[in-house]
N, C-alpha and C positions, 0 to 999 in steps of 0.2 A: 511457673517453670515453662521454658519453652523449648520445644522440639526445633532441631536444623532448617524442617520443612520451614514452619513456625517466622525461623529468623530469616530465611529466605525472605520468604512474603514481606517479611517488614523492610529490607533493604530494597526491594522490588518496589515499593509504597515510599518509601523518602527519595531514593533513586529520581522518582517522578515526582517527587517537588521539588528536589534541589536542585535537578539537574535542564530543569524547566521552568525558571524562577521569574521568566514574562509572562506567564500563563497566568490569569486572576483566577483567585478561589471558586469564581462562581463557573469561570468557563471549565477550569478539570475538571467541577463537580459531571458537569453536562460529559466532559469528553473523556475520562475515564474508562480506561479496558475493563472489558467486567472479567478476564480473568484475574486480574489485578484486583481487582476488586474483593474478587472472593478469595485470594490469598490471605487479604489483606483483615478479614473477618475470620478467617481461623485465627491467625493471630493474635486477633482480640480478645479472641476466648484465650487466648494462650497466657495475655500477659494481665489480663484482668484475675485471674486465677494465680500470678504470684503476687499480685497487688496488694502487701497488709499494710492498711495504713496507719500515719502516724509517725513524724518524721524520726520521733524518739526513736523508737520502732525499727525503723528500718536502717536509722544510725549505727543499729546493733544487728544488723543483719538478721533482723526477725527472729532472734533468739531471745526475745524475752517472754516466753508464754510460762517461766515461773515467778516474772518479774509483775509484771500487767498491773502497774500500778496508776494508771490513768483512764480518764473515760471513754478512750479507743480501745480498751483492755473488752468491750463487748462483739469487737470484728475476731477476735483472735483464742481469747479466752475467756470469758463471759464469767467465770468463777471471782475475776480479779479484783471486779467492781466493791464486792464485800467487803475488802479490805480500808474503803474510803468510808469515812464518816463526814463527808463534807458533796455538796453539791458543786458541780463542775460539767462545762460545756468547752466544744473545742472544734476547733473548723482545721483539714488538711488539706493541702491545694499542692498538686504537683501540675506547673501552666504547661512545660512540655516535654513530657517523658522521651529520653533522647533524642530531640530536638525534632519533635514531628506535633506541634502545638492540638492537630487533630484525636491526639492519643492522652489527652488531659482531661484529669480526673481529681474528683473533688468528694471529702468525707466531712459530715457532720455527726458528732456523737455529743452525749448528754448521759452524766449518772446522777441518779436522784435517789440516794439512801431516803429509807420509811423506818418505821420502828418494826415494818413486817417483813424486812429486808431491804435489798438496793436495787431497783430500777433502773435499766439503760434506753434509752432512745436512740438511734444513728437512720442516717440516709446516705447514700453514695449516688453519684453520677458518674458517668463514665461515655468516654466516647464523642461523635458529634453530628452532625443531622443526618449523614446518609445509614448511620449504627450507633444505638442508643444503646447503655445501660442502664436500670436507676435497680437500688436496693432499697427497702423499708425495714431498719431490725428494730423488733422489742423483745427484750431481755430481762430476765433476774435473777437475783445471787444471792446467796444469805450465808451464814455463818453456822457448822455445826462443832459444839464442842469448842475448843481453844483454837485447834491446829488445822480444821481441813472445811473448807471453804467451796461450795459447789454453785454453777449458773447454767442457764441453757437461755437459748436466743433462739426467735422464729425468726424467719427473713420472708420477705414476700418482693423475689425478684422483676423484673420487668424487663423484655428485653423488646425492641421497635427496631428494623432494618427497610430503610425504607423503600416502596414497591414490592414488598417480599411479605409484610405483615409484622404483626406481632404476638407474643407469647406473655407469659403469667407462669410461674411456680413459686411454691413453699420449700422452702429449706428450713430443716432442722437443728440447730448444734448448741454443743455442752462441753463444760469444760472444769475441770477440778486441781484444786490447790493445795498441797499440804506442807505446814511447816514442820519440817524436821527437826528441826531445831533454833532457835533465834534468830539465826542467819545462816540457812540453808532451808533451800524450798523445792520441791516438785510438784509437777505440775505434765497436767494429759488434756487437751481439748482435741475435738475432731467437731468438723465442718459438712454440712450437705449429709447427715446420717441416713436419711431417707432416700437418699439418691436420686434428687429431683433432674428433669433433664427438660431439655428444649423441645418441644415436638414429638416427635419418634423417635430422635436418636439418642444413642447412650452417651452418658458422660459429655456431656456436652456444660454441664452446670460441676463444676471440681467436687468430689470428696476428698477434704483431707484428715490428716492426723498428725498431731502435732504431741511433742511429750519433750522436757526439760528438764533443767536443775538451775537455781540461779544461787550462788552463794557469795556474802558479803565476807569477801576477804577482810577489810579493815572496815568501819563504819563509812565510810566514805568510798568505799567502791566494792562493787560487785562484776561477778564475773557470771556469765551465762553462758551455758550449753545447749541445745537444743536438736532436736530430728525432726522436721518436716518431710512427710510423706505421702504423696499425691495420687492415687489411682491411676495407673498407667505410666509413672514416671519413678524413675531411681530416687530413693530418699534423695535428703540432704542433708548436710551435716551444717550447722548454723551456729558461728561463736561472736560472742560482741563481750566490750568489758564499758562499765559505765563509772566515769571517777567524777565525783561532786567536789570541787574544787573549796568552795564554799557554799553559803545557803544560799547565792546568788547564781553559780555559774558551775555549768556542769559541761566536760567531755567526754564523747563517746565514739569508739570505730567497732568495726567487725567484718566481719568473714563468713562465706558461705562458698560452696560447692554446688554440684546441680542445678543452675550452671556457679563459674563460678565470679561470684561478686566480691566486691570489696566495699565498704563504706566508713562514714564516718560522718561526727555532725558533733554540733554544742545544741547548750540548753542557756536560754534565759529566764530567770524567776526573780520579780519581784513583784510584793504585795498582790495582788491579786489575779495576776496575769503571768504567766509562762510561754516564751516563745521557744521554739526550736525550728533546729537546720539541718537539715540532711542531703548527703551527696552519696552517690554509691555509683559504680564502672562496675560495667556487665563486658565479658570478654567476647561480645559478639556486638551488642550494641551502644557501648560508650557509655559515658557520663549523663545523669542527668538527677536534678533538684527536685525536692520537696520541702514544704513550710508547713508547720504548725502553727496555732497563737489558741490557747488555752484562758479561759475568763473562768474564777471559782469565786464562790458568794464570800469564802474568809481566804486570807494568804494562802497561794503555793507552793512560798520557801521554808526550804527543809523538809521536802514531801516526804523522803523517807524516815524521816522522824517524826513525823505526825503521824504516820500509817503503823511504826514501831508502839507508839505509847498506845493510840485507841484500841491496839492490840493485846496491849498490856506484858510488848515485849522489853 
């Protein structure tokens, strides 16, 4: 979520590319106002911190933390992973969040179920030479009982601004799943528990809180609700509906507030591979893309009918 200041800075920083389009990359890098500059790194904190990836994900307005049924379900809700019995990897790539190629960012995750539980791997990049992000999460989730499902992820962020130095922190998060019933779900994860920060300053690294319901109206589509709750920032209220058309081809939009977004995207699955698309318009910053492509060692289609049975719903 981003603050007015926030979106300033970022108009302030496209401003000066678009409005200076003979200027080559390497010469703004050199001539660059550094208070522009440093506008332009709050920012980053600002929108790296609404960033969940996962085009599925964000197709639904990041309302799915009682859905979380893919191996990006370890950036958001970390419980979600248990409910997969199949190994699966998957690459997110957004080239340029609201048309400022500088502000692209890239998620790698990985769930590897054991007989001792599920295993997640993810890495993120963010940013580009003059402001770096990288994340490293390892994650895992097991199953207690029938109904309720629990995970937690350590991160070990990385943050490099160059001439300025760089920093190291750990983050902590956990995140819990219950079924209510066949098809209705809740679901709580919260993010940065320890309240890792950058240096000396506070909050500089997001604690969030996040808490849901996802419920399958018909076997074929689900609808999600969700609160996102950010340290220093008004909730949000987060809605998306997800309709599987068939085992091949899935639609999704949704809605959020704080600020407020719109989205929407489809899914492709077939045999062993699942692509998705997502789009979503932020009322201060415009339109802008993300991609998934998803590789699992057996079929992806009909995930939510693989993820029903091995459950034994």
């Amino acid at each position: 979520m981003c603050s007015p200041f926030q979106q300033n800075a970022f108009h302030s920083l496209k401003n000066c590319l678009i409005l200076n389009p003979t200027i080559g990359k390497k010469v703004f890098m050199v001539r660059i106002n550094i208070s522009v500059l440093f506008l332009f790194l709050l920012f980053a904190a600002g929108i790296s911190a609404q960033q969940n990836p996962g085009a599925k994900s964000i197709s639904l307005a990041n309302a799915d933390v009682a859905l979380s049924s893919d191996a990006f379900s370890l950036f958001t809700n970390p419980s979600g992973l248990a409910q997969m019995n199949w190994i699966e990897g998957g690459i997110f790539y957004s080239p340029s969040p609201f048309g400022v190629k500088e502000l692209s960012n890239a998620f790698f995750a990985a769930a590897i179920p054991t007989a001792y539980g599920s295993f997640g791997l993810g890495v993120t990049t963010y940013g580009f030479e003059l402001y770096k992000e990288n994340k490293f999460v390892l994650s895992y989730a097991n199953r207690y009982a029938k109904n309720f499902f629990y995970g937690v992820a350590l991160s070990l962020n990385h943050l490099s601004i160059k001439n300025y130095g760089e920093d190291n922190a750990f983050t902590f998060a956990l995140g819990a799943l219950y079924y209510i019933s066949s098809d209705l779900r809740f679901a709580f994860a919260a993010d940065n528990l320890n309240k890792a920060t950058w240096g000396n300053e506070k909050n500089q690294i997001p604690t969030v809180y996040r808490s849901g319901i996802s419920y399958d109206v018909l076997q074929n589509v689900s609808l999600n609700v969700a609160v996102e709750s950010e340290v220093g920032f008004n909730p949000s209220l987060q809605c998306g509906i997800n309709y599987d058309i068939n085992e091949y081809f899935s639609l999704r939009s949704g809605f959020s507030n704080e600020p407020t977004k719109y989205s929407a995207g489809f899914g492709v699955q077939y045999s062993q591979f699942e692509i998705d698309y997502a789009i979503f318009t932020h009322q201060e910053l415009g339109l802008t893309h993300q991609f998934t492509v998803m590789l699992g060692l057996e079929s992806l289609e009909n995930r939510t009918d693989k993820i029903r049975k091995y459950l034994g719903f």
